[in-house]
C-alpha positions as CSV (number, residue, x, y, z in Angstrom):
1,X,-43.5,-66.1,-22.6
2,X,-40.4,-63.9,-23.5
3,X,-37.7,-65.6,-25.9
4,X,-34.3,-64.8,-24.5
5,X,-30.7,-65.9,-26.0
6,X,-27.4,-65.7,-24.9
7,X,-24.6,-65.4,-27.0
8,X,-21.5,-65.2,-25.3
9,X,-17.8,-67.0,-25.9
10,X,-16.9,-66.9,-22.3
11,X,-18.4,-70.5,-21.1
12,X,-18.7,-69.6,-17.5
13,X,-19.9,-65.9,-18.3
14,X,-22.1,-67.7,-20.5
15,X,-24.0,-70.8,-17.9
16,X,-23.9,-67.5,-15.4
17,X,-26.1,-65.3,-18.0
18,X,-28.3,-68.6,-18.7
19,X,-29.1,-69.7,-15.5
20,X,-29.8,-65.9,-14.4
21,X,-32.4,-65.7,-17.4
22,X,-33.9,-68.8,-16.8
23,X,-34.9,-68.0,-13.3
24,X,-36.7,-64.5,-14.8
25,X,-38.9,-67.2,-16.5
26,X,-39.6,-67.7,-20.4
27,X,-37.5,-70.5,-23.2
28,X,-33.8,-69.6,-22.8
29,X,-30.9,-70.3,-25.1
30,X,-27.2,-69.7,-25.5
31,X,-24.4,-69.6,-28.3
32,X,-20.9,-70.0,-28.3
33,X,-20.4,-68.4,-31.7
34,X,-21.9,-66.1,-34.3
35,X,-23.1,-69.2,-36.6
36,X,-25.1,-70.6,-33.7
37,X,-26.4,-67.3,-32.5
38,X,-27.8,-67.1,-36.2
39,X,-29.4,-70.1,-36.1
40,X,-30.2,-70.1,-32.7
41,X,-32.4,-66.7,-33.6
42,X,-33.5,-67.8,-36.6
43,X,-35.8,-70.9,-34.7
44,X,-35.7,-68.6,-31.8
45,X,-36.8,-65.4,-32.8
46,X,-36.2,-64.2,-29.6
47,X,-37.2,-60.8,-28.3
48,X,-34.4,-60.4,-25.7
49,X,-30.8,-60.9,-26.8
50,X,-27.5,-60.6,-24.2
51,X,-24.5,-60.1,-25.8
52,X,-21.0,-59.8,-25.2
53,X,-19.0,-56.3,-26.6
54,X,-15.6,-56.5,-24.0
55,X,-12.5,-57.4,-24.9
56,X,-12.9,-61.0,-24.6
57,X,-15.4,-61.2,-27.4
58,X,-16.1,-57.7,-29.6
59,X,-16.6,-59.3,-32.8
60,X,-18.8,-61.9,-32.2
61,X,-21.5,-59.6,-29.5
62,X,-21.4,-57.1,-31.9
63,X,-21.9,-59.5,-34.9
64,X,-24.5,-60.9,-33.3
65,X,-26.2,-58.2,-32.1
66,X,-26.7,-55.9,-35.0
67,X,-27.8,-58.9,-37.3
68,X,-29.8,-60.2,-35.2
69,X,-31.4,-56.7,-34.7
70,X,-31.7,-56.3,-39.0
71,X,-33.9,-59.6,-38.4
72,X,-35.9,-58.6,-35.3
73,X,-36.4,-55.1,-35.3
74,X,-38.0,-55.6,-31.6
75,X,-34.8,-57.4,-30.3
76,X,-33.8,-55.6,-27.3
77,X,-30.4,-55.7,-26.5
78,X,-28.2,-55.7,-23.4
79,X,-24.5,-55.3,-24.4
80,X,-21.7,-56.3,-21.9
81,X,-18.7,-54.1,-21.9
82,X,-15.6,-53.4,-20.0
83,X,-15.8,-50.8,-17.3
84,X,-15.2,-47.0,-18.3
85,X,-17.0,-47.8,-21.6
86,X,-19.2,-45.3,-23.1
87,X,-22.8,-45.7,-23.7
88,X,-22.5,-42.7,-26.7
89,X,-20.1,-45.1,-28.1
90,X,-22.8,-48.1,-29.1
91,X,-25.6,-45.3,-29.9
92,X,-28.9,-47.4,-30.7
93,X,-27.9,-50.3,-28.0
94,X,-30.8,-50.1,-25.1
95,X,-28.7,-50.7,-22.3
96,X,-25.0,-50.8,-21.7
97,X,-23.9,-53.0,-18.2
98,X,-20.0,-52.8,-17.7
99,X,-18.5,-55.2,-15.8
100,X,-17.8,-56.8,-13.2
101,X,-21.3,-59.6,-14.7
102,X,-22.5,-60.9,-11.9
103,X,-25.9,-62.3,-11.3
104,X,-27.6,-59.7,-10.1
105,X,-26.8,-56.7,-11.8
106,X,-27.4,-58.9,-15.0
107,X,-31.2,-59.4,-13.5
108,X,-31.6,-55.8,-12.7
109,X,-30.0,-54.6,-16.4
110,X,-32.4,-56.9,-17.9
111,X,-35.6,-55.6,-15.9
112,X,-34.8,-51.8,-16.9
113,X,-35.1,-53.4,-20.3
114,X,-38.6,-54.3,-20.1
115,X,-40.2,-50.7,-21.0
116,X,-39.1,-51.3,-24.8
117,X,-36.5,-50.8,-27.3
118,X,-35.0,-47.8,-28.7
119,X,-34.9,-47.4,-32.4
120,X,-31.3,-48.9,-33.6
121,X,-32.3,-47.7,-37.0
122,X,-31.5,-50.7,-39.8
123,X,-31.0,-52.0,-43.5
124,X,-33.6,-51.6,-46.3
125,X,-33.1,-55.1,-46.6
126,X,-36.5,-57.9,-46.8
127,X,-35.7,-61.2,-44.2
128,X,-38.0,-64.0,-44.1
129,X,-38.0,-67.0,-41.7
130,X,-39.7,-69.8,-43.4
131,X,-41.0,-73.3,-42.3
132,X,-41.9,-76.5,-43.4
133,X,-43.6,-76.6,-46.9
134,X,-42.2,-72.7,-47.0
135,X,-44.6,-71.4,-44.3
136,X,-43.5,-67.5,-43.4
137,X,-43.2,-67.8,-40.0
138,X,-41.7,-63.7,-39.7
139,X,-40.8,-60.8,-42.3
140,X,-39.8,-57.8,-41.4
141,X,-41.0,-54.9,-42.7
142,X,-39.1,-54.4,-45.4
143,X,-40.1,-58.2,-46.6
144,X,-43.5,-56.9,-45.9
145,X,-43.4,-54.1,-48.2
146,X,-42.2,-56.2,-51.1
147,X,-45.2,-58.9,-50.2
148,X,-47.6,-55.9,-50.3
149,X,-46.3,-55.3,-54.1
150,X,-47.7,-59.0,-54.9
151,X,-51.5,-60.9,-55.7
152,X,-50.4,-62.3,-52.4
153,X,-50.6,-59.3,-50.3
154,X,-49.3,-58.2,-47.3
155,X,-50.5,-60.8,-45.3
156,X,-49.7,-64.0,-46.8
157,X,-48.3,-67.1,-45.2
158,X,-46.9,-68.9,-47.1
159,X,-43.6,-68.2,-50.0
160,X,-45.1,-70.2,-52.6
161,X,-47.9,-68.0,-52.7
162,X,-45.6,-65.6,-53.8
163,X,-43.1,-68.0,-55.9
164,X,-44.5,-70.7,-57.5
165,X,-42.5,-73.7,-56.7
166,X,-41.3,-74.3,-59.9
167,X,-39.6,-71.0,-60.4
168,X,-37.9,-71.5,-57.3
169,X,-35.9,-74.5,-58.2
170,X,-32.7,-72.8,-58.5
171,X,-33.0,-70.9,-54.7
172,X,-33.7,-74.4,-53.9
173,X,-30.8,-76.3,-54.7
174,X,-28.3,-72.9,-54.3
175,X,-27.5,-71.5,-51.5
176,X,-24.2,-69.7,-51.9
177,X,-25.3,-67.1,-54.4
178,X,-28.3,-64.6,-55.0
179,X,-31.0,-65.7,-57.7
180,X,-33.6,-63.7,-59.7
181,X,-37.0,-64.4,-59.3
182,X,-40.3,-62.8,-60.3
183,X,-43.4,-63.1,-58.2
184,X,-46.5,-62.7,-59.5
185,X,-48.1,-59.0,-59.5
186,X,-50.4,-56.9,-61.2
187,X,-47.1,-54.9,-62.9
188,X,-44.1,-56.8,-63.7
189,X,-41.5,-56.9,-60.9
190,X,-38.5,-58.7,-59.9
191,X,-36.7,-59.8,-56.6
192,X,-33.2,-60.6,-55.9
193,X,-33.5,-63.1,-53.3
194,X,-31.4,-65.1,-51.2
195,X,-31.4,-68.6,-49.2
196,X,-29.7,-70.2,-45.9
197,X,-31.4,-73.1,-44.6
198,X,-31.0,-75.2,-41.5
199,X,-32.5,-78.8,-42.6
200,X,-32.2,-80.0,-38.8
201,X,-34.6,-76.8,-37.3
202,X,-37.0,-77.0,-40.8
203,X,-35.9,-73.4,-41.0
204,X,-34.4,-71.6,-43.9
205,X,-33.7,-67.3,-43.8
206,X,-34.7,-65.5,-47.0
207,X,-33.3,-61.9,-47.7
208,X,-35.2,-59.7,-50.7
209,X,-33.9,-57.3,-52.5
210,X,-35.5,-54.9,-55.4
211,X,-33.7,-53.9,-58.1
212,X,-32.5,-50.4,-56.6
213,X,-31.2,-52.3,-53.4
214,X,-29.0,-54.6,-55.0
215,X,-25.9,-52.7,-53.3
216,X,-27.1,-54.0,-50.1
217,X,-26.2,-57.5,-51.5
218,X,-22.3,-57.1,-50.3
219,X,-23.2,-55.1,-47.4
220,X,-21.6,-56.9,-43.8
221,X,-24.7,-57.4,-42.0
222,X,-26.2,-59.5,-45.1
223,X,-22.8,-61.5,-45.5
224,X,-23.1,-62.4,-42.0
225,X,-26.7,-63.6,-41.9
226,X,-25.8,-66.2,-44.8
227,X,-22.4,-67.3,-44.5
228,X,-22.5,-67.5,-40.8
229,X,-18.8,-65.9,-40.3
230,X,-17.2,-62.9,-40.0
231,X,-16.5,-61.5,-43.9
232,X,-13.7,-62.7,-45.5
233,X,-13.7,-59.9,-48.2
234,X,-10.2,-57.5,-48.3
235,X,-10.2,-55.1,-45.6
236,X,-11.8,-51.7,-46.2
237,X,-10.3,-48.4,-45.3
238,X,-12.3,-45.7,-44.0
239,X,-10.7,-42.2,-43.2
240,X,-12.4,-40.5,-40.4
241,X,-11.4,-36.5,-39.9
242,X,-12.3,-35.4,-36.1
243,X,-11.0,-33.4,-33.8
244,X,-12.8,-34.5,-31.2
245,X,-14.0,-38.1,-31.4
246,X,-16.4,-39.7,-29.3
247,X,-15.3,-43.2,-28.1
248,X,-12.8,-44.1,-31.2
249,X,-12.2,-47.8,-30.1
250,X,-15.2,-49.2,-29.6
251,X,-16.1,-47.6,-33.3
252,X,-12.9,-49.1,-34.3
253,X,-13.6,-52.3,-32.9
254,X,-17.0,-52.2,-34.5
255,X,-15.8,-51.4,-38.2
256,X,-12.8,-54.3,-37.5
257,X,-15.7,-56.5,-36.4
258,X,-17.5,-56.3,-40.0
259,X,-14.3,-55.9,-41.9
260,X,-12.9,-52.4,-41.9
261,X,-10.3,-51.1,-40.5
262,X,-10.1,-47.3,-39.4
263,X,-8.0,-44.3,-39.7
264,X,-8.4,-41.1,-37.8
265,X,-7.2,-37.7,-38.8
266,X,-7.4,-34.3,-36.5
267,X,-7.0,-31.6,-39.1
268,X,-7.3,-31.2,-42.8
269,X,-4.0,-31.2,-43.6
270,X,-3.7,-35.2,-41.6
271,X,-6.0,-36.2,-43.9
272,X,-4.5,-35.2,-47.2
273,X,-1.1,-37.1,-45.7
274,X,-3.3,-40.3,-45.0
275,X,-5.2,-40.5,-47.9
276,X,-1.9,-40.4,-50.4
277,X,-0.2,-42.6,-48.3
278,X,-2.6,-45.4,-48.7
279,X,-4.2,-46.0,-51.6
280,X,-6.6,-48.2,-50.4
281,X,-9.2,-45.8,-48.6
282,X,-12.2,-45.0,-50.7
283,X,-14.3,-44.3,-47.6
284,X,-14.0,-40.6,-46.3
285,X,-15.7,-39.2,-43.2
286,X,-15.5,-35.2,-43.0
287,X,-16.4,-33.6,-39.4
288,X,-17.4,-30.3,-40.5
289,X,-16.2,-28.5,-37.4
290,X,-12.8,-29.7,-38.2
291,X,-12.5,-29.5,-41.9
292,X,-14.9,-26.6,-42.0
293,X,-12.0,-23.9,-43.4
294,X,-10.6,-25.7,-45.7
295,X,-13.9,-28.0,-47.0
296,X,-14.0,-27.1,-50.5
297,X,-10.3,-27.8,-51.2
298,X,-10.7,-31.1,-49.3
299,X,-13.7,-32.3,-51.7
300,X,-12.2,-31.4,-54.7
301,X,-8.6,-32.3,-54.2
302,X,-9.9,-36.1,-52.5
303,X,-11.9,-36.8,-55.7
304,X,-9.3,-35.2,-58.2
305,X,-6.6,-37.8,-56.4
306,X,-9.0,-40.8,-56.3
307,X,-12.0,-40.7,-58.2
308,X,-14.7,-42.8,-56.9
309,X,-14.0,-42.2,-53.1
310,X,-16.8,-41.7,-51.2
311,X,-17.1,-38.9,-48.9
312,X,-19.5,-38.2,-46.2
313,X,-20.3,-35.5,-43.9
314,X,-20.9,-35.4,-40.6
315,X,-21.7,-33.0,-37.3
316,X,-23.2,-32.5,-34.2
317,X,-25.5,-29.4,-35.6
318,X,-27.3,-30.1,-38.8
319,X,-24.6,-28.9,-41.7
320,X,-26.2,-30.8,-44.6
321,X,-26.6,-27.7,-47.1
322,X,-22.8,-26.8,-46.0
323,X,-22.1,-30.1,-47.6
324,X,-24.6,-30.1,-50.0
325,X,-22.8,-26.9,-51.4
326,X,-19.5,-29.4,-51.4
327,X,-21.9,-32.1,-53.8
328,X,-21.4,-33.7,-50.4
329,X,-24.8,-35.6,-50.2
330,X,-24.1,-38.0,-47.6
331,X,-24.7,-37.0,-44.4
332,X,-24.2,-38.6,-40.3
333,X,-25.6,-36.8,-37.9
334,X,-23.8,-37.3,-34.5
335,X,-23.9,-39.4,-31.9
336,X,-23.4,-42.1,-34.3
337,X,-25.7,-45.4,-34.1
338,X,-23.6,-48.8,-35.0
339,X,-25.6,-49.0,-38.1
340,X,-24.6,-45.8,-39.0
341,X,-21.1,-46.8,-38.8
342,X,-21.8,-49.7,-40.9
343,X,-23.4,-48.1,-43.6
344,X,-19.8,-46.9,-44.2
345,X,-19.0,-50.5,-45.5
346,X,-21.4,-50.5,-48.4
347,X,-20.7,-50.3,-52.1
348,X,-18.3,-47.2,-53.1
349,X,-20.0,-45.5,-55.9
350,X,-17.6,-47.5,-58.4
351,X,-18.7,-50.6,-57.1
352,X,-19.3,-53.3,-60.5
353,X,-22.8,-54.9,-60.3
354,X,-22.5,-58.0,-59.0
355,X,-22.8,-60.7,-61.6
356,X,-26.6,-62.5,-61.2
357,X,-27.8,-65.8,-61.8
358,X,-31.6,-65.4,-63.3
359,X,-33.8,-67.8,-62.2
360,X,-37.7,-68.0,-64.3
């Protein structure tokens, strides 16, 4: 029996997406906001998500939609979007359906999604669902790879197997901050490891991290998952330099939806003026076709004026040793996926480790 939720603002977009699902058969439920989607698919775990990316509602479809994904790496997605969008604009998504919604075109996009999901690509980042008495109800793979690491294994099914109770007191009783914990293993290892719990479902949403992830701990994606809101973090600034951008408002609206906010340049010289104007971008993207000329002096003179900013490359052909011989390491390859545009929010390489609460 498939899973299915709806997470849509629109009320009567909403009851016209439900009932349509519910007559394709299998449990069906719907969401208003990005905090009930989360729980919603946390007791869910559905495999089929609709979701709203039109004007009416950007941020909270897209919200929804790639965290959800992050937790369900299955989850197929059908994205709602305002007609003339551009299905190279959302990348990874399965299936685009522009408007007008009506019933039945939502009941055919939702058929054509039955063949499978496309890979959306994702975080290196471990999420648990557990249940009463800490049962592990689903990990995803990541989680499962750090369970392999354990006396535990791979397979276990329950958390306490892994923590003993007693040294999980503090991830207990917090819930607003990341605790270190050590399960128990052949070699010494620790977790960073994270709680939400939901004491009406019995639920409660673990992320694990290892101790070369622990930038993933401010990424947007995880803030969403535990505080249940869009991130309330300042603003971040990334510089994009393309001359000839693919579908620059719905990536826009996607980086505004997670906290950024985006500025475009055409030519090498725009960028320069940009990035001394505002101080606050330490994010630079770098299309080599467009900056290709004058590269080298662009590297250099963006990490003489700001040091710290980090630059990435990016381009429809494969140019990573071009870059590479900028010490240009990161690297896009186009058409972008929405992850992929918000793995420009993570830590800059000046980021301060976040301060830690140890928990033995």
């Amino acid at each position: 029996m498939t899973r299915q939720l709806v997470v849509l603002a629109d009320p009567v977009l909403r009851a016209v997406a439900r009932r349509t699902l519910e007559r394709l058969g299998g449990t069906v439920r719907a969401a208003a906001s990005l905090d009930e989607a989360i729980a919603e698919g946390v007791e869910l775990q559905p495999d089929l998500l609709v979701a709203d990316g039109s004007s009416r509602s950007p941020r909270t479809g897209l919200q929804a939609a790639l965290s959800l994904r992050t937790l369900f790496p299955e989850l197929r997605v059908l994205l709602l979007a305002e007609s003339g969008s551009s299905p190279a604009a959302v990348g990874g998504f399965l299936e685009l359906l522009e408007a007008p919604f009506d019933a039945t075109r939502l009941a055919c996009a939702i058929e054509r999604l039955a063949d499978g999901a496309r890979d959306f690509g994702g975080l290196p980042v471990g999420l648990a669902i557990l249940g009463p008495d800490r049962t592990i109800l689903h990990a995803n793979e990541m989680a499962q790879r750090h369970f392999a690491a354990t006396f535990a294994g791979l397979h276990t099914t329950s958390f306490d197997a892994l923590i003993p109770p007693e040294h999980q007191i503090g991830l207990e009783r917090s819930t607003d901050r990341w605790h270190r914990v050590f399960p128990e293993a052949a070699a010494p290892i620790h977790w960073y490891v994270r709680r939400r719990h939901w004491p009406q479902r019995e639920r409660s949403l673990l992320a694990i991290l290892s101790e070369d992830q622990r930038t993933l701990m401010d990424h947007p994606l995880v803030e969403m998952l535990f505080q249940g809101c869009r991130t309330q973090r300042t603003s971040q600034l990334v510089l994009v330099a393309d001359a000839h951008a693919s579908s620059p408002e719905m990536f826009e609206a996607s980086l505004d939806a997670f906290g950024g906010s985006l500025r475009w340049a055409t030519q090498a010289a725009e960028v320069l003026r940009q990035f001394e104007r505002e101080p606050g971008i330490r994010r630079v993207v770098l299309d080599w076709e467009t900056v290709e000329a004058r590269g080298e002096e662009l590297a250099m003179t963006l990490r003489a004026l700001r040091p710290g900013t980090r630059l990435v490359g990016t381009s429809i052909h494969d140019r990573r040793d071009e870059f590479r011989s900028l010490g240009i390491t990161e690297y896009l390859s186009k058409p972008w996926r929405l992850f992929d545009v918000l793995e420009l929010l993570g830590a800059s390489p000046d980021a301060p480790p976040r301060a830690l609460e140890a928990e033995r």
